[in-house]
C-alpha positions in Angstrom: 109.7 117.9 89.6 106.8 115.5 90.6 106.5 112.5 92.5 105.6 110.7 89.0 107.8 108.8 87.2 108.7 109.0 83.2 110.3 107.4 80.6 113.1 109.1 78.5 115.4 108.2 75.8 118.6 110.4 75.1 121.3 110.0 72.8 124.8 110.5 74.3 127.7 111.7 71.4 131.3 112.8 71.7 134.1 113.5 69.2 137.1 115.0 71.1 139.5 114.5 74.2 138.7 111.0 75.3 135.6 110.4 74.0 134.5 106.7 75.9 135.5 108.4 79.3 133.4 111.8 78.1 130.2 110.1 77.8 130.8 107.8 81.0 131.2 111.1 82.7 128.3 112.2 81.6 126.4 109.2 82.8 127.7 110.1 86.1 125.8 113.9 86.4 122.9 112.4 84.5 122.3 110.1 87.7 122.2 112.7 90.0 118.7 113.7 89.1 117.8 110.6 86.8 117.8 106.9 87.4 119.9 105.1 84.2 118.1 101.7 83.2 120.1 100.6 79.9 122.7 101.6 78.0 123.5 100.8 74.1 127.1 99.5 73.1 129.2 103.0 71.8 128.9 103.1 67.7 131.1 104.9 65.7 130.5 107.3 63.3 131.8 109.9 60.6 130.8 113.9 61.0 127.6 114.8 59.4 129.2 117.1 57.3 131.4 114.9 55.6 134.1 117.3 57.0 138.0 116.1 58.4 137.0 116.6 62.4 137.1 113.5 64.6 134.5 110.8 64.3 131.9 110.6 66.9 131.0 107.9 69.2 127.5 107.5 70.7 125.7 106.0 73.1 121.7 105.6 73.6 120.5 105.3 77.1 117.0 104.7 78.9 116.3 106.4 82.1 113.7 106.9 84.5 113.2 110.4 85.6 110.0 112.3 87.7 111.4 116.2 85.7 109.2 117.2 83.2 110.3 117.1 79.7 111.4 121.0 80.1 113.3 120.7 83.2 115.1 117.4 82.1 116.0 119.0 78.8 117.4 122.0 80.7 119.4 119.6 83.0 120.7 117.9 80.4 122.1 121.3 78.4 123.7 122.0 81.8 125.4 118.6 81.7 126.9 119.6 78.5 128.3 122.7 79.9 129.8 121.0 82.9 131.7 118.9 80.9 133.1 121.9 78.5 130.7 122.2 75.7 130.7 126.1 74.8 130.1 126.4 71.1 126.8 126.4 69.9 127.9 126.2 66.2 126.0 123.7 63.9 127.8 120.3 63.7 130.7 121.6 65.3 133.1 119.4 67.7 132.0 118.7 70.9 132.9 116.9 74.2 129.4 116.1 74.5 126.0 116.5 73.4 123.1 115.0 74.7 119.7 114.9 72.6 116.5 114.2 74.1 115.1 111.9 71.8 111.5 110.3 73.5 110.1 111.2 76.8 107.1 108.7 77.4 104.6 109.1 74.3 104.5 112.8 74.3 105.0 114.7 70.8 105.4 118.4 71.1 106.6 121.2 69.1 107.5 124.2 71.0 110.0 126.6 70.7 112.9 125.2 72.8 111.5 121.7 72.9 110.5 118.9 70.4 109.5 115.6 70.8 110.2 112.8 69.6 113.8 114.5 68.7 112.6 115.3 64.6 115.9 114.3 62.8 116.4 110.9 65.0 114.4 109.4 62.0 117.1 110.4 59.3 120.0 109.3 61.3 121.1 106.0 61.5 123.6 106.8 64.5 120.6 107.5 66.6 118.6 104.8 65.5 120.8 101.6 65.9 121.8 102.5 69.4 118.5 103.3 70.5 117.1 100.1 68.5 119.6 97.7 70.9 117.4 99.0 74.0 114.4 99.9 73.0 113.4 97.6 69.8 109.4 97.6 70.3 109.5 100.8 71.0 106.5 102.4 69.2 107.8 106.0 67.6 104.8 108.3 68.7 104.3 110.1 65.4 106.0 107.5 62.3 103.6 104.5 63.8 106.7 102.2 63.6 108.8 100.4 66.2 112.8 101.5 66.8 113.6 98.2 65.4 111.8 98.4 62.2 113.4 101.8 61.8 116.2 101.0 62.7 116.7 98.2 59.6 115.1 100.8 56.8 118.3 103.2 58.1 121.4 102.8 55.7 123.9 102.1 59.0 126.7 101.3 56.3 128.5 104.4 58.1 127.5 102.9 61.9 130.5 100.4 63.7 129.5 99.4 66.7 133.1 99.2 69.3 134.3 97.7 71.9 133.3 98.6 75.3 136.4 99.5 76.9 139.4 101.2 77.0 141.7 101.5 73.8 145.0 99.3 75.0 146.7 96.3 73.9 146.9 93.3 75.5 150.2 92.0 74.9 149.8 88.6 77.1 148.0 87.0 79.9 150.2 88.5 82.6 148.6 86.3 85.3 148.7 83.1 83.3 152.5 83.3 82.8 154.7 82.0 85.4 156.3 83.3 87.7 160.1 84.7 88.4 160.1 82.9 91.7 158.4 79.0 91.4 156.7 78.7 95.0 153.0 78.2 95.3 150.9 79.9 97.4 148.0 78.6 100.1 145.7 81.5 99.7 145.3 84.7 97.2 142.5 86.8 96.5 140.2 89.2 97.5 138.9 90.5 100.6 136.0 92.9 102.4 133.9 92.3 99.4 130.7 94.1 100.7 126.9 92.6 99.4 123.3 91.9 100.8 122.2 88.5 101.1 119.3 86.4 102.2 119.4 83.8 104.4 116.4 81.5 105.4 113.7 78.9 104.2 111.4 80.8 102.0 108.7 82.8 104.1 111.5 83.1 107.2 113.8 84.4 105.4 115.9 87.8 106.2 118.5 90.0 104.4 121.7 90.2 105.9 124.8 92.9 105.2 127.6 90.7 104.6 131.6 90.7 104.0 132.8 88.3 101.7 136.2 86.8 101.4 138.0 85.1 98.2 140.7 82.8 98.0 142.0 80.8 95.2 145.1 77.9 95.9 148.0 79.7 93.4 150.1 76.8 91.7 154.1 77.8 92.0 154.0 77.6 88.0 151.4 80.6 87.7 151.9 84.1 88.2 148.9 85.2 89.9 145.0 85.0 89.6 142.6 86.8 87.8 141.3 89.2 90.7 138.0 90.3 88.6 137.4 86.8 88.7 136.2 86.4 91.8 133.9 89.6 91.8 132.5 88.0 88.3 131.4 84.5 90.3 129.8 86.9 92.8 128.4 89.4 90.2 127.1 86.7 88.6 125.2 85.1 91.2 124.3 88.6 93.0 120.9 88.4 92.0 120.3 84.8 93.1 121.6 85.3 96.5 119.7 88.8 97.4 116.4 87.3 96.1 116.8 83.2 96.4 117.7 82.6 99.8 120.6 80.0 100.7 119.4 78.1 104.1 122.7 78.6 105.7 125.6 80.9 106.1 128.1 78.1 105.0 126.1 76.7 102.4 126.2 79.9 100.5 130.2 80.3 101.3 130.4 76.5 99.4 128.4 77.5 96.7 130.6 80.3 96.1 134.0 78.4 96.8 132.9 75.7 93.9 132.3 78.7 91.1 135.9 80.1 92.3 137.2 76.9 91.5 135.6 76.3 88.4 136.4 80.0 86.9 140.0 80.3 88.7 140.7 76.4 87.2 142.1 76.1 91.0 143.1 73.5 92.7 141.2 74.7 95.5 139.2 77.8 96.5 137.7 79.5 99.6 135.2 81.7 100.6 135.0 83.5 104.1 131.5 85.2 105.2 130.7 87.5 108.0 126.8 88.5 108.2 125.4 90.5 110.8 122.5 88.6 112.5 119.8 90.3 114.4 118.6 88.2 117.5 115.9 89.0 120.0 117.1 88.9 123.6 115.2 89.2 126.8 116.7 90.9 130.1 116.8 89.5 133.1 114.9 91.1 135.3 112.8 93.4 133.5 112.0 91.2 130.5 112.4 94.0 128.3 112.8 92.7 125.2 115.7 94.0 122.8 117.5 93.4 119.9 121.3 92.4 119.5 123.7 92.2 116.6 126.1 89.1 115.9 128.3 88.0 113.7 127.6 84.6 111.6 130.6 83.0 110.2 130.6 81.0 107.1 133.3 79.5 105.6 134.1 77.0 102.7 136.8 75.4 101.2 136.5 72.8 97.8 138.8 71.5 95.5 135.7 71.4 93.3 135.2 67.5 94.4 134.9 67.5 98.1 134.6 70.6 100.3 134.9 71.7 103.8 132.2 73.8 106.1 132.6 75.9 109.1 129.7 77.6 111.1 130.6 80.4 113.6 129.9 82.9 115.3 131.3 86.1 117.1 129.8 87.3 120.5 130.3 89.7 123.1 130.3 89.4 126.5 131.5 90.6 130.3 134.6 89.2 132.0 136.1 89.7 135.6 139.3 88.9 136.6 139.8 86.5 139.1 143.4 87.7 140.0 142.3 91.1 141.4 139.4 89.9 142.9 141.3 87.2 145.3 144.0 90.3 146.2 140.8 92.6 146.7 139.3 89.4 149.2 142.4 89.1 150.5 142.9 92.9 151.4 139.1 92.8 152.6 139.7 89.8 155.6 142.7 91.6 156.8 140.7 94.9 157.7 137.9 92.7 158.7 140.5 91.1 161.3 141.9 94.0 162.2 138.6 95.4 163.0 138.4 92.6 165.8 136.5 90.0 163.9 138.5 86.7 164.1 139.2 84.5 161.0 136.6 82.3 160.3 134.4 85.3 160.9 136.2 87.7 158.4 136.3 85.0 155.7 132.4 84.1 155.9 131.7 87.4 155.5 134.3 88.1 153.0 132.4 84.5 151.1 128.9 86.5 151.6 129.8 89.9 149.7 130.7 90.2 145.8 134.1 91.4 145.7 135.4 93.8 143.7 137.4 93.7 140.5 137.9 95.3 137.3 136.2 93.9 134.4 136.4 93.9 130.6 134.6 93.4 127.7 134.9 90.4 125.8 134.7 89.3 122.2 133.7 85.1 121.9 134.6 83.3 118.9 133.0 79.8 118.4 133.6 77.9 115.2 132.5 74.3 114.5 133.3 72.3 111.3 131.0 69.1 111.1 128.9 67.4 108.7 126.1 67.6 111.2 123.7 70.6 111.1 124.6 73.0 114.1 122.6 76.5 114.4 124.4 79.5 114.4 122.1 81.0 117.4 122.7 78.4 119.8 126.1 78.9 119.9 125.6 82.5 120.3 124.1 81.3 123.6 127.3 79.0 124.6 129.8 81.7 124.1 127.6 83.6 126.5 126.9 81.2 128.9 131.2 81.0 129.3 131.5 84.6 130.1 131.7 85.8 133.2 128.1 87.3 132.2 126.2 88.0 129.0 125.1 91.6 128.2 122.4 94.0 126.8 121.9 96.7 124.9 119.4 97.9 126.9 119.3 97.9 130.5 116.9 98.9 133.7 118.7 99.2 136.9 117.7 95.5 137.9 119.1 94.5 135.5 122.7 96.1 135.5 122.8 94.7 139.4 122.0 91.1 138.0 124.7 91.7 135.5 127.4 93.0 137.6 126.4 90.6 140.4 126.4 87.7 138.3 129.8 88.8 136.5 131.7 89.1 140.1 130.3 86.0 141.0 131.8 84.3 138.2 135.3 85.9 137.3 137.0 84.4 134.9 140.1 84.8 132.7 140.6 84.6 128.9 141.8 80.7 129.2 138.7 79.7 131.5 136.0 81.7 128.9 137.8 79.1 126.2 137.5 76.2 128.4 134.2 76.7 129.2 133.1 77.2 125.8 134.7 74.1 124.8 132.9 72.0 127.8 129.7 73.7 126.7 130.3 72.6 123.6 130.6 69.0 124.2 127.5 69.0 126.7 125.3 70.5 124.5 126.4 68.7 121.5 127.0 64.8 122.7 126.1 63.7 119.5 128.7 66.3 117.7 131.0 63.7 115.7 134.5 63.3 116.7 136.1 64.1 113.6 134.3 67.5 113.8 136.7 70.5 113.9 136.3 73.6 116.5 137.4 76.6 117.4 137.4 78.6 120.2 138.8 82.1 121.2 138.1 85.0 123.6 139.8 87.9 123.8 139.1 90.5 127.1 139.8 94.0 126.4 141.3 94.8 129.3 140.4 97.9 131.4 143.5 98.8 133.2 146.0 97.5 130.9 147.1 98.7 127.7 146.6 95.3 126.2 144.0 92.7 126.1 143.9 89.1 126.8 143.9 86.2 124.5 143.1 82.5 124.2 142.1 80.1 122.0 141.7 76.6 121.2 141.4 74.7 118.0 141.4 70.8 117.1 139.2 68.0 116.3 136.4 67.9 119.0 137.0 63.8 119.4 140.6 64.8 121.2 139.2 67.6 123.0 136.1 65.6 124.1 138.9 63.2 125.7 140.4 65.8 127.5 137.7 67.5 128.8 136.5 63.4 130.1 139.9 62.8 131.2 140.6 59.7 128.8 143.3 61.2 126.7 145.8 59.0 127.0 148.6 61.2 125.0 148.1 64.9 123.6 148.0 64.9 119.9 149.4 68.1 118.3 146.0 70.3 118.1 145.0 71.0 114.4 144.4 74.1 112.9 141.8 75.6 110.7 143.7 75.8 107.9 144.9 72.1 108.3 141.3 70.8 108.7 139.6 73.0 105.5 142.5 71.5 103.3 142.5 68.4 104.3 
């Protein structure tokens, strides 16, 4: 083996057991020393020999390999006796057999190898496959292309087949209705795995993302076509690794309208979780570091108007303000029982961090608007409600400005939410009313067996009121799910 890389062509045939699933196996092995770059549709055909055995189906495939023509020809005679192939008799039934058929230009007439393959010229089962892949194809030594070759052939006895599985398809189960008429808000498919890119062209990035489907399920319909959704993201795989979308939600839309359009839905949605790299700075050391987040994009369309949410999920420090006023509380009483009087005990007690235990906590900050909002500045508001941000890295300044900081600033679950939400509205006073939001925090708790959760979710225009005191009556809050369909 050499770092160079070479062209092959093989031929792929099988005419007993399952013959389809035979050669696919095949495939399989060949790829663990060979990189597969097409395939031909299987074609059919009768025995050589004219003789009452099975017919054989082939396949012609192009692959990209750095083994010389001897070593590849070995490897793939050792395919062919891992999948069961033990007679050597001429024309005799086979699970498999591989020919070598080209590797780059080279001709060459050794013992134990021959190239190009000599009777792929008198065999039109060799030559219509390979003609389907590999039609310009010059043939080294007859001076003609595959495809020219391929139409002098008499391929009267070649039938090209389907590409699947032999079964029946006795209806379109999903299309049918159901035994039970209710409809259903959301079905699909979820932790869909892909690489996307994100950016203006020349900024730019690839991202690891998770991708959720959902389709709206009419009570009349028995379910959705599930490949569907993979086909809408299949199909556009190669225009969202390479062309970048500028936003996390403007991909998620994109999406959501092809769901609708191939689901005939009345509505579709599309979740997205992308982990986001961001450059961070410490505190007192200035070290710089890099920290992952998560970006949250989500869409919702009825293929007319649709519905965008940018988020984001962020970690953080919280302290608890409970156990730090008993731990105060405990400290002035030995501080008076030491002999210092009250006022004395409590400025003191004021002066020193108390004591608490802490947690780590997860931020969740959504935001539904027709104005642009970046996904990295409300990275910075979810920290900027903890009790303190973190690092990844950290000198010993900077774990006492952390810690410090953290104690100074204890704060439950509910006051990390509220905090977010006036942050929010401070940063943002522009931030329509009729935007949606959503915040959540949830502290891991270190000496409980649970954690702690809060959250709050409504149209920012109500919560904006609170937060100002000119809510005159509390409206019922409104969810996500109310605000995407709506």
């Amino acid at each position: 083996m050499s770092d160079q890389e070479h062209i092959a062509y093989i031929l792929l045939g099988a005419n007993l057991g399952d013959r389809q699933s035979n050669i696919l196996q095949a495939l399989q092995y060949i790829q663990a020393r060979a990189n597969i770059e097409k395939v031909s549709s299987f074609y059919e055909t009768k025995p050589l020999d004219g003789s009452d055995q099975p017919e054989y189906l082939n396949m012609a495939c192009r692959i990209r390999t750095t083994d010389g023509p001897g070593d590849l020809l070995n490897f793939l005679k050792w395919v062919e006796r891992r999948m069961g192939r033990t007679s050597l008799e001429k024309n005799a039934p086979r699970p498999i057999d591989i020919d070598l058929l080209l590797y780059d230009d080279m001709v060459a007439d050794e013992r134990d190898l021959h190239l190009p393959h000599p009777k792929m010229l008198e065999r039109a089962f060799t030559l219509v496959p390979l003609a389907e892949i590999a039609s310009d194809y010059v043939h080294p030594t007859a001076g003609h292309s595959i495809g020219e070759l391929a139409k002098t052939a008499d391929s009267s006895s070649v039938k090209k087949v389907e590409r699947s599985l032999k079964f029946k398809l006795e209806s379109d189960i999903q299309g049918g209705r159901p035994s039970i008429n209710v409809s259903l808000s959301r079905v699909g498919i979820t932790g869909l795995k892909r690489v996307i890119r994100l950016g203006v062209k020349g900024k730019a990035a690839l991202f690891y993302a998770t991708l959720d489907f959902f389709a709206y399920l009419d009570p009349f319909k028995a379910g959705v076509h599930m490949s569907r959704f993979t086909d809408v993201l299949e199909g556009m795989i190669e225009e969202i690794s390479l062309e970048p979308s500028p936003d996390i939600e403007s991909l998620a839309e994109r999406l959501a309208l092809q769901v609708v359009q191939s689901q005939k839905a009345k509505k579709a949605e599309v979740w997205i979780k992308a982990r986001y790299p961001m450059e961070k700075v410490t505190p007192i050391s200035a070290k710089k570091t890099e920290e992952l987040f998560t970006f949250v994009g989500i869409a919702s369309t009825d293929g007319q108007r649709s519905r965008r949410i940018i988020g984001v999920e962020a970690e953080g420090m919280t302290a608890c303000p409970c156990a730090q006023d008993m731990m105060s509380s405990h400290a002035r009483m030995l501080l008076e029982e030491a002999g210092y009087d009250a006022d004395e005990a409590a400025k003191i007690v004021s002066l020193i961090p108390m004591p608490t235990h802490n947690q780590r906590a997860r931020g969740t900050l959504l935001v539904g608007s027709q104005m642009s909002v970046r996904a990295e500045h409300l990275v910075h508001i979810i920290e900027a409600s903890m009790s303190s941000e973190t690092y990844e890295l950290l000198k010993r300044p900077d774990e006492f400005f952390v810690v410090n900081k953290a104690h100074q600033n204890a704060r439950f679950a509910e006051d990390v939410v509220r905090q977010m939400l006036f942050n929010l509205v401070e940063v943002y006073p522009d931030l329509p009313d009729e935007s949606f939001v959503l915040a959540r925090e949830e502290s891991l708790e270190s000496i409980h067996r649970h954690n702690a959760f809060a959250e709050r979710s409504g149209l920012l225009g109500d919560i904006r009121a609170e937060i100002h005191g000119r809510a005159e009556v509390h409206r019922p809050d409104i969810t996500m799910e109310e605000w995407l369909s709506l």
